[in-house]
C-alpha angles and dihedrals in degrees: 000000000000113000134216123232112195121209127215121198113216124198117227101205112204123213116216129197087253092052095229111201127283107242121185114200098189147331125207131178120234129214099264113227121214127239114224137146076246089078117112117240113247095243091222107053091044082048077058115052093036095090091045084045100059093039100060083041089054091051093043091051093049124115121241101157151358132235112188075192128064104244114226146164103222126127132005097313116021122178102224091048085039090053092049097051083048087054094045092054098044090048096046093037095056081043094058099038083063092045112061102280095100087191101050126210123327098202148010129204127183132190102240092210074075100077109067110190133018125231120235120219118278128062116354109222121192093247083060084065090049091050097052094040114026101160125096090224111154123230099249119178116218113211101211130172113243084247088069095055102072084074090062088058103048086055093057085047093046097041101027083193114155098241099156118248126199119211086355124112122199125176124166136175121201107314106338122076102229107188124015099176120170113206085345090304126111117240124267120213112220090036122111114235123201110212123181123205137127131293095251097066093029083065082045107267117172089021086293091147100151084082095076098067083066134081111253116226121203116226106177087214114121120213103233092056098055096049085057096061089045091060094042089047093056111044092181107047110220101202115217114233096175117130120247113141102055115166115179124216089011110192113181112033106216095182110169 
């Protein structure tokens, strides 16, 4: 069926300094055309964007790793927010050994209402990453004194909401945080650490204010890119199951 475009002319009124008057030649209605799933496809336009089409669902269906485990984030530690907070702190720790921090990063932490989807075992597709992560949020690293991060703790204790960390370990009972250890150490106080996590938290996304006592440290990785050549780099996941978030008595589950 050929199909009618119709074409509507707009006026692009332009404002001078000496405010010349507005003058309006005419104004006519147009016949106005409904928008339904009932609308036939302009054939050609549909010809045009085929090839492109096929292309980007080719990409998104191919395989770049396996997982013999469905892959969640549900619960305290869960292994699919926990493998990403590995994956965040590999990625920001080899940037910042080539960028002028010798030592790298000492810790990640991710928002788990970040991670969208889970994958379920089988072959992992790079839609399924999109899926998971489909923000364009950037890798930052905060450089924050040991004093700081005891508001970091005491987040985790207020909150006890399961957002992954990676070479932290947090564990709480009622109302007291009873251990705050970064890569099995306790925190010292006048020392610089070095966290990686996204831009979103480090301006203080998900009430994650402590972030703002640290230096923010651009990156220029994204997140979902990174994801996607870990994936690419580990063709079997091995997914973590190692405690690290661990609040006792606890009494409200916020599980994202």
């Amino acid at each position: 069926m050929k199909i009618k475009f119709l074409l509507i002319a707009s006026a692009f009124l332009s404002f001078t300094a000496c405010k010349t008057p507005l003058n309006i030649a005419k104004v006519s209605p147009e016949k106005n055309i409904s928008l339904s799933k009932d609308l036939p496809e302009a054939q050609n336009f549909k010809d045009f964007i085929e090839p492109y089409k096929q292309e980007v669902e080719g990409k998104m269906n191919t395989k770049i790793s396996h997982t013999a485990v469905d892959l969640n984030k549900q619960g305290d530690n869960s292994n699919l927010g926990n493998l990403l907070a590995d994956y965040t702190f590999e990625g920001a720790d080899d940037w910042a050994k080539k960028n002028g921090i010798p030592a790298g990063v000492d810790a990640a932490v991710i928002n788990v209402g970040g991670i969208r989807s889970s994958i379920g075992a089988g072959d992992i597709l790079t839609k399924h990453v999109y899926e998971v992560m489909p923000f364009e949020n950037e890798v930052v690293i905060v450089k924050m004194k040991g004093s700081d991060l005891q508001e970091l703790f005491d987040y985790y204790l207020k909150t006890q909401k399961n957002n992954p960390v990676s070479h932290l370990y947090i564990e709480t009972d009622n109302d007291k945080v009873i251990k705050g250890l970064v890569k099995g150490k306790e925190v010292i106080e006048t020392q610089d650490y070095y966290i990686a996590t996204s831009d979103y938290l480090a301006l203080g996304g998900d009430n994650m204010a402590f972030f703002g006592k640290g230096e923010v440290i651009s990156t220029g990785l994204r997140l979902r890119d990174l994801f996607l050549d870990k994936f690419k780099a580990n063709p079997e996941i091995t997914a973590p199951k190692d405690i690290r978030l661990n609040f006792k008595n606890k009494k409200n589950r916020t599980d994202g």
